[in-house]
Structures are given as C-alpha cells and as structure tokens.
Phi, psi and omega in degrees: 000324177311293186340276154297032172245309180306292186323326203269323163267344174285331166311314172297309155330306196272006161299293198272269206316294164011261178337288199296326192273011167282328182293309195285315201292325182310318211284320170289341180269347172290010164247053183248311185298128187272177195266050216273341171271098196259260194255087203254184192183114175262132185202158196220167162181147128308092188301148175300354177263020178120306232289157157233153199204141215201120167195177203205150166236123179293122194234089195246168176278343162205127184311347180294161211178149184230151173228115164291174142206107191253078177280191209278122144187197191069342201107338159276126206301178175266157205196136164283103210244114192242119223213147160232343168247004165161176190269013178268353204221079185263202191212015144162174220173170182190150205234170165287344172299345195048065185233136200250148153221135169217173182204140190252168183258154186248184175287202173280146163191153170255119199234100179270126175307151140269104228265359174268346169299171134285113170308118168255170156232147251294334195276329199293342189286318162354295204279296178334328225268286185312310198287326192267317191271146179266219205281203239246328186287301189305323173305262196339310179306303182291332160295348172267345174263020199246146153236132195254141167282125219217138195273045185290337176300330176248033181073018178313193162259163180263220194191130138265142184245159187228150184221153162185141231232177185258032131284313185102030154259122186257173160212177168223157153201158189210159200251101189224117151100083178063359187230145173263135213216110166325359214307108208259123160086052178246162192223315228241138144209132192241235186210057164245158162293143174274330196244038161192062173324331215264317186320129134292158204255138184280010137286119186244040183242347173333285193293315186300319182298333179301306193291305162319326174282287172342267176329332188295300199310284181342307206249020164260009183280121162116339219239172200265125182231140179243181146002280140353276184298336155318308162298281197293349151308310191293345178309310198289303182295327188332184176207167165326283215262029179281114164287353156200204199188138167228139168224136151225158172243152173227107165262149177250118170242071173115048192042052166235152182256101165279109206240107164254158194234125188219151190212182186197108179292181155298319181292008176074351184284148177210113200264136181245157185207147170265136193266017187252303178314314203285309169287030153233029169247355167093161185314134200198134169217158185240170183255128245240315193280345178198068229303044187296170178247151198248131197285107174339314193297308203280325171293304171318325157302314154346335212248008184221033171262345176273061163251024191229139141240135151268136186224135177210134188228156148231167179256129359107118154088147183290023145350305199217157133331307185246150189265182168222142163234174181216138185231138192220155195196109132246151191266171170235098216266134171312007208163146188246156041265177161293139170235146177191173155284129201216113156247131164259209193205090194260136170222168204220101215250145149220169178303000189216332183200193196205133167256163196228169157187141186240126198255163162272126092209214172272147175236137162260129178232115183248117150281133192257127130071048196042345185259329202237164172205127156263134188220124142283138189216127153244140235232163171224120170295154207234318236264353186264139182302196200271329207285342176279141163299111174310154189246139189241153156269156154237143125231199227215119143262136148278092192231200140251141154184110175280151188287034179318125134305283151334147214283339186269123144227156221246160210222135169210127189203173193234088175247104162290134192246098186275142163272171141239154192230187174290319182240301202224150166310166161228109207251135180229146159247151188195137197264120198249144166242114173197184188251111179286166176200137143270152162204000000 
C-alpha cells in the first residue's frame, strides 16, 4: 500500500505542476514590458513616381540602443532592425523585400493567449514579420496564425503595429479585447487606438501629434517628398523624450526594393546608410546612441542562449492499464531532429501493490509544420541482471506542441510504447499531458 500511495502522490505532484506552470509562467510574460514605450509617432507618404518614404520618432526612457544590419539567409530575407532589448524584439525594422514594421505603445486592453497557436511576444512578432513576409498582405496573414502575448497583467504598455510595403500598401493593426482589427491606408500613427476611440489613449499628446502629423502628411499629396522632409515632420512632432527619428525611402525597381536609411540621434547627428551596401558587408550593428559600430560576438551570443527543452508529462485516460510520467532533457539543436535524454516512470496499479520501474533513454524529436511534434525514444530497463541481455523499449509520439517563442509550450500528444520482454512484446498506448520549459 506504501507503494501505491507514493505513486499516487507523486503522480499528483507532476498534475499540479502541468497545470500550474501553464498558469504562472504564461501569466508571467504579461509582465515583460516595462513601461518604457512612450509617445513614438509614425507617418508615411507616397511620392508621385511610386517611391515611400516612412520613418517613426522613437520616444523612449533611454537614447540607448542597437541598429542591426542582418543579411539574408537560410531562406529569410535580410532586415534592418532597431532595438533596446535584444535582437529578437526590435520596435522596428524593414527587410529587403522592402516591407517596413513598426510599433507605437497603446492603452491597457485584455487580450488572452492561445496557448494552442504558436505563441510571440508582442516585439518578437517584428523580426518573424521581417525575416518571413514579402508585404503587407502576406504580414497580415502571419498575425493571424499567431497569438501575441501582451505585457498587460500589470497595466505595462501594449503595442499596435504599422506596416508598409514597396507596392504603397499600408496597415495598421490591432489587438483589442480579444480581438485583431485591421485598418488599410492609414498614413499616420500615434498611441491611440484607431479602431477603438472609446478606449482613451494614456498619452495625452496622442491625439493632437496624430492631428498634426496628419495634416502635414495630407497637404503633401502630390508633392515630392524625401527623407529629409520625412524628419522635419517628424521634428515638428517630437517630445522630450524622443532619442532618436527614422526615415526610409524605398523604390520599387523591377519589383526589387531599392532601400536608403536615414537616422538621427539625440544629438541632432544624422547618418545615412544604404541598406543594400551595409548588408553585403555581413551581420553588423551600430550603437544607436553614437552610431560607433559595436563588436557583434559578445551581443550575438544572447540571441544563442535557449538551448534546453525541458519536458515533463503524464499520462491521462483508459489507454492502458499502467500510468506514465516522463522527464526529458532536450538540446535544441539548429537543424533537427532534437535529441535528449528521457526517463520514464512506468507504473503498474494492481488489488494488492503497485509496481514501478524506470527506463533511461534517449529521444529524437521533430518539430512539424509549427503546431506538431513527432518523436522516437529508445528506453532500456535497467532492473534486469547484467548477465542477461537488456530489455529495450521503443516508442512513437504524436502531438501538439506549438512553436512559442516564449519559453512555456504547452504539450498534448499520443505515445505508443513497444516493450520488449523474455517472452512476446508489448504494445501499450497512453494518451499524455505536459509541460514544455526552454532555457
């Protein structure tokens, strides 16, 4: 009876983490944004040969700062990238396909992940955005197959995004109460909502830099506009506490994105870069604050620090006779499969005790199409003597496990288990519920 009493509580124990650490950890990324994203001001316009010109003023708590230049590869395109928190979260950007995203901060609004999407958090969708989509249609596409996490539990600030492509198709888009809300042909963007006035915006310079800007933008149809003039609109708008000023201009030439980059500092200094030169000199960053350029390696390791998955499971449901739990160690290796180590926890309830036995072994694991995960594990009982030829298991998973940025996923999957034994296999099924952790 000790036996099955232990099992039964240990078992519960790995119940209540599942559960909880689906609850804390999610619950913990609605705190990640400080409130550090303030009055930024976005504004676009379309010269009569085609050409766009785009640039946003950064209104931050600090001029500190990274300017990427990311070329192409793998298959993702090369991207301009402007950042305070790493280079997975920039607050705006623009790829060689020449489709630009940025993002100003919004009021409070609630918004719940679905932890069965693949999860971003609100900057990481930025780089995704960047490194994957040709325009603005294609942007559009990927917010919808996504659920972004938002720093909301403790009234931090959110983020509505602005996009706009080398055709002169713009958006804005936003997330409010649950819901993603569209808005096509916007020129302009501050840090109100467009598609929800009954919110008020917790700035209270929003509306007016919006009305101001507007106009500027407006009585400029028809007229030539450059880089340059893109900056003294945005001048006209500034705040205190704006640390830098951006424009790009972008031509579509033979359907190629022709990109100049023009920046501004707190110091009033203003550096132009050609984003086609800067990116055939290879991965590069500048210091956003003195545009000195800065030695990559020691920043670039950050962005290579999540290489463990932790996974712990149990099993669920009338499958099998006997339950399972599972503890896992995987590396996440750049090219797949995953490979780690696995203990299982086999347990076996009978009318008088409960036997237990624990296999060792190793697992491979491919993540499918961002939603699935296939896996093989070969496990060895160890409980037999040495003199004997070890008895091996296999098994076969089937799941969900969305493709989270964020370090929790969440795990449901279907695993068959061949045993082998002294006389004939044993195929068992256990239906599993658990928790993923990165680090």
């Amino acid at each position: 009876m000790k036996n099955i009493f232990h099992y039964r509580f240990e078992n519960t124990l790995i119940k209540a983490f599942n559960i909880l650490s689906m609850f804390f950890i999610i619950s913990t990324f609605y705190t990640f944004f400080t409130s550090s994203l303030f009055a930024c001001t976005i504004v676009y316009h379309k010269n009569p040969d085609g050409t766009i010109v785009v640039g946003k003023n950064s209104d931050l708590d600090s001029p500190q700062g990274l300017l990427w230049f990311i070329p192409p590869s793998g298959g993702k395109h090369g991207m301009v990238l402007l950042e305070q928190l790493g280079v997975d979260m920039p607050y705006e950007g623009i790829n060689t396909s020449g489709l630009y995203v940025a993002i100003t901060a919004v009021p409070f609004s609630w918004n719940i992940p679905n932890i069965l999407r693949p999860t971003r958090i609100s900057l990481q969708i930025v780089r995704e955005i960047l490194e994957s989509s040709n325009d603005v249609h294609s942007a559009i596409e990927l917010f919808r197959k996504r659920s972004i996490v938002f720093g909301t539990l403790f009234g931090n600030p959110m983020v509505h995004y602005f996009l706009a492509d080398k055709f002169g198709n713009t958006a804005v888009v936003e997330f409010v109460n649950n819901q993603l809300h569209v808005i096509e042909g916007e020129n302009v963007l501050t840090n109100h909502y467009l598609s929800a006035d009954y919110i008020k915006p917790d700035n209270p310079t929003s509306l007016s830099r919006y009305k101001k800007a507007k106009a500027l933008i407006e009585n400029s149809k028809g007229i030539e506009l450059t880089p340059m003039d893109i900056l003294s609109i945005l001048e006209s708008v500034k705040q205190t506490s704006t640390v830098w000023n951006t424009a790009f201009a972008v031509r579509n030439v033979s359907n190629k994105a022709i990109v100049e980059f023009y920046i501004k500092n707190a110091n009033d200094d203003v550096r132009v870069f050609n984003v086609k030169t800067e990116l055939e000199k290879g991965m590069h960053l500048y210091n956003l604050e003195t545009f000195e350029e800065v030695d990559k390696d020691s920043i670039a390791l950050a962005d290579n620090m999540r290489r463990f998955l932790v996974k712990i499971s149990n099993s669920y449901g009338p499958l099998s006779s006997s339950s399972m739990a599972t503890f896992s160690l995987l590396v996440n290796n750049a090219g797949y499969p995953r490979i780690g180590v696995e203990c299982i926890v086999l347990n076996q309830l009978t009318e008088d005790n409960s036997q237990t036995n624990l296999y060792p072994g190793i697992n491979f694991d491919y993540h499918l199409l961002e939603q699935f995960n296939l896996a093989i594990g070969i496990f060895l009982n160890p409980t037999k003597p040495l003199i004997k030829l070890p008895i091996f298991s296999i098994t076969f998973d089937i799941g969900i496990e969305p493709d989270n940025w964020i370090p929790y996923r969440p795990l449901l999957f279907l695993r068959s288990m061949l045993k082998f034994t002294e006389n004939n296999p044993e195929l068992s099924f256990y239906l599993m519920f658990g928790s993923g952790l990165r680090f």
